[in-house]
N, C-alpha and C positions, 0 to 999 in steps of 0.2 A: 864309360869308355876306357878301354886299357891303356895304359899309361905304356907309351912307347920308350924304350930305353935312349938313354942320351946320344952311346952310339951310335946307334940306328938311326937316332931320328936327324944326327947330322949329316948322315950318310944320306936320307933319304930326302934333307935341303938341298946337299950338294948334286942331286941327280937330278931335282927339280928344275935347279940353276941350270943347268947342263943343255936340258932339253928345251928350257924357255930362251936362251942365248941361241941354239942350233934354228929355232922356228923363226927366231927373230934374225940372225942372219938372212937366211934364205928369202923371209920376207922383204928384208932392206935390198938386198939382191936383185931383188922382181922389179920392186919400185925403182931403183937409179936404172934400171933398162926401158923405161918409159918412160918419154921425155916431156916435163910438165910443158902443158900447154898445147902441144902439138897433135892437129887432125892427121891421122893415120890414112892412106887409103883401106879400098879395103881388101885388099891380096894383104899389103905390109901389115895388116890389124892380125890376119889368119896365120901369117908368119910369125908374129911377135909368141904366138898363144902358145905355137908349138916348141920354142924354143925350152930349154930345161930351167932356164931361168926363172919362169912362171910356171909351165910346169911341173911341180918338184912334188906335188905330193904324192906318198904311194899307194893311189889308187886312179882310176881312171875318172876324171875328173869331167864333168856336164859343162856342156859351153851356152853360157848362157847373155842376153841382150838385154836389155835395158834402153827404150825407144822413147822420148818424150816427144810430145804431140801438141802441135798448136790447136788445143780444142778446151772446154769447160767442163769438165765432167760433174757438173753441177745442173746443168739442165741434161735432160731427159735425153734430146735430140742430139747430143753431141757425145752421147755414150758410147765408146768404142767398142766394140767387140763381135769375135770370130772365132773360126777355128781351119785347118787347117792339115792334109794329110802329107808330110815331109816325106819326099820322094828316098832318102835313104833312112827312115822311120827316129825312132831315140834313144837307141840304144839301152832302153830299158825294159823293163818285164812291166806286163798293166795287169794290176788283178781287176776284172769288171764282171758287176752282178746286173742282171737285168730283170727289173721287173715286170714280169707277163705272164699271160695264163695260156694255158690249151695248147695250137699249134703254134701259137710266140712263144712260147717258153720251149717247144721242141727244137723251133729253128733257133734259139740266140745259145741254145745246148750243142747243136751240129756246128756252128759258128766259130764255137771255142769258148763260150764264155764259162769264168768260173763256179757262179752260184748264178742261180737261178731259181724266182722264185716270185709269187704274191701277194695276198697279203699276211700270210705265214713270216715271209722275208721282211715288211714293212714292221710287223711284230718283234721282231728278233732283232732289230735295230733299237727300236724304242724299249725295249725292255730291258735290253742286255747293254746298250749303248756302244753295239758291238759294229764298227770300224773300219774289217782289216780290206778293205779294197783300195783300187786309187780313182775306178770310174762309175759311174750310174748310169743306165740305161733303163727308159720304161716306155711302154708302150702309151698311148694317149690316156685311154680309157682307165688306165691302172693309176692316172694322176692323183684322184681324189684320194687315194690313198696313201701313196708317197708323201703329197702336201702335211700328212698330219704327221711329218717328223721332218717337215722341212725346217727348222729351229737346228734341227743335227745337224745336215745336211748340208745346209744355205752357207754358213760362217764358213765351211771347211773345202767350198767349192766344189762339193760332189752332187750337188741338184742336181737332175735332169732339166736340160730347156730345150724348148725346140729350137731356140738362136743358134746353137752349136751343133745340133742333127741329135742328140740326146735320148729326145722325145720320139718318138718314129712307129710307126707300125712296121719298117722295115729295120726290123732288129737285128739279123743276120748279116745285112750288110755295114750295121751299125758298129756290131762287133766287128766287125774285120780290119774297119777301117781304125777303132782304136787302138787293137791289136798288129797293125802296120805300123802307127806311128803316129794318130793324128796329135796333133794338139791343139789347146783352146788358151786365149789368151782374152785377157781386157784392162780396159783403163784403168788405174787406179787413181785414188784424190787427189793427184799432183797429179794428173794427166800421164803419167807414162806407164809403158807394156812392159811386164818383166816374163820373161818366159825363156824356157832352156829347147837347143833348138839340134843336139846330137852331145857324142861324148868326145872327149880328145883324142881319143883311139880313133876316129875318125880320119880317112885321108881327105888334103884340103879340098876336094871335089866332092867329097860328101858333101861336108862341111858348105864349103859353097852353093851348092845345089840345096841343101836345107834350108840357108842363109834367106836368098832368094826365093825361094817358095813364101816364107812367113812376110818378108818383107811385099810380096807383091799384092799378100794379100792384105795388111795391114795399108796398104795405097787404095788399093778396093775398097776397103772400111772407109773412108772419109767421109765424113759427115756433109752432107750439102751447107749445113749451114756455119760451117768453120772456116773461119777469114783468115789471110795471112799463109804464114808459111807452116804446112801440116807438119812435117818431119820438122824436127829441132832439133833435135841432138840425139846420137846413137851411140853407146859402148858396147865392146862384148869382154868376157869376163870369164876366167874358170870360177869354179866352186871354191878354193882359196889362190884367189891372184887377184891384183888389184886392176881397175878395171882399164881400158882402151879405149879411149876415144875416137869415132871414127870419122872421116870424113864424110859427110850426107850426099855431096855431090857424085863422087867414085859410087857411093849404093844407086844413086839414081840413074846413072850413066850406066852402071853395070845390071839394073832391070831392065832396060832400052837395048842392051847390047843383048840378052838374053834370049 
């Protein structure tokens, strides 16, 4: 490794310093605007997000929740999960391949979807270890084939299931709906939903109107056999901002009002 010169390399401390004091302001800045302890409604939660305070990064930043669940994700029956299509979509781009043959692979192609293909596609996964999408789509009959890289797959939440509409013979529609916006969430081993639900570019009526969609359907998920209080505690959060605690009562009251 070359040996950087003494000037430079103090100069290039002194920028380091620079920039880890400026991130660390901004960050302590975000935090004394949120006051420990305190449940937020949730207009005041959507308000707090947009302020520059928390908002400072330069880029448009995913607004994302954090839902803990009075359930056991330990048994079977008590396993949360959904999915859900956000009525002002997420502000993201979804690359999605669909695995299907013949007239399925014609229509998830008029659809929109990017790659298309099977088991040519199920090949070129397992061979190459190749990636670059963010959704799966296959048709039923194409399962037995997907399954022999569900190992890739599975760890990186790009399975197809039929729990989330994934799996379908209606693939056209399937694409649409990821390519609107839908999104999939589930429990995780501490019981709670992490999922990103629009971007901060968002006006608070998006935002709201997304909010609401995933929350109503996560009230829908309840397990019959989960005792106690199902919602337990809720934050939302940018991509760097620490997070917001929200009032559970104001969500529920503002499902009811909806």
């Amino acid at each position: 490794m070359p040996r950087i010169p003494k000037k430079r390399e103090g100069s290039l401390r002194e920028k380091g310093k620079r920039i880890t004091q400026s991130r660390g302001k901004k960050s302590q800045a975000a935090r004394q605007l949120i006051e420990t302890g305190r449940l937020y409604s949730f207009d005041e939660a959507l308000d707090l997000l947009k302020k520059p305070e928390l908002n400072y990064a330069r880029f448009n930043q995913s607004v994302d929740i954090a839902v803990q669940l009075g359930v056991d994700p330990r048994k079977s029956e008590q396993m949360v999960r959904g999915a859900v299509v956000l009525p002002h979509g997420t502000g993201k781009t979804v690359r999605i391949i669909v695995f299907a043959k013949g007239e399925k692979a014609k229509e998830a192609q008029e659809a929109g979807a990017d790659v298309v293909g099977g088991e040519d596609l199920v090949e070129k996964i397992r061979m190459e270890n190749w990636l670059e999408f963010d959704k799966a789509i296959a048709t039923p009959d194409m399962m037995r084939h997907v399954g022999l890289i569900g190992k890739l797959l599975g760890p990186r939440g790009l399975m197809p299931s039929p729990k989330v509409g994934t799996v379908t013979f209606d693939v056209g529609n399937a694409v649409r709906e990821q390519k609107s916006g839908k999104v999939e969430y589930r429990v995780d081993k501490a019981g709670i939903v992490h999922t990103s639900v629009g971007k901060i570019s968002f006006s608070p009526e998006q935002l709201r109107g997304n909010l609401l969609a995933i929350f109503d359907n996560i009230m829908r998920a309840k397990p019959a056999t989960s005792k106690g209080v199902y919602l337990q505690k809720i934050s939302f959060s940018l991509t760097q901002s620490p997070s917001v605690t929200v009032d559970v009562v104001s969500i529920q009251n503002a499902l009811k009002a909806s």
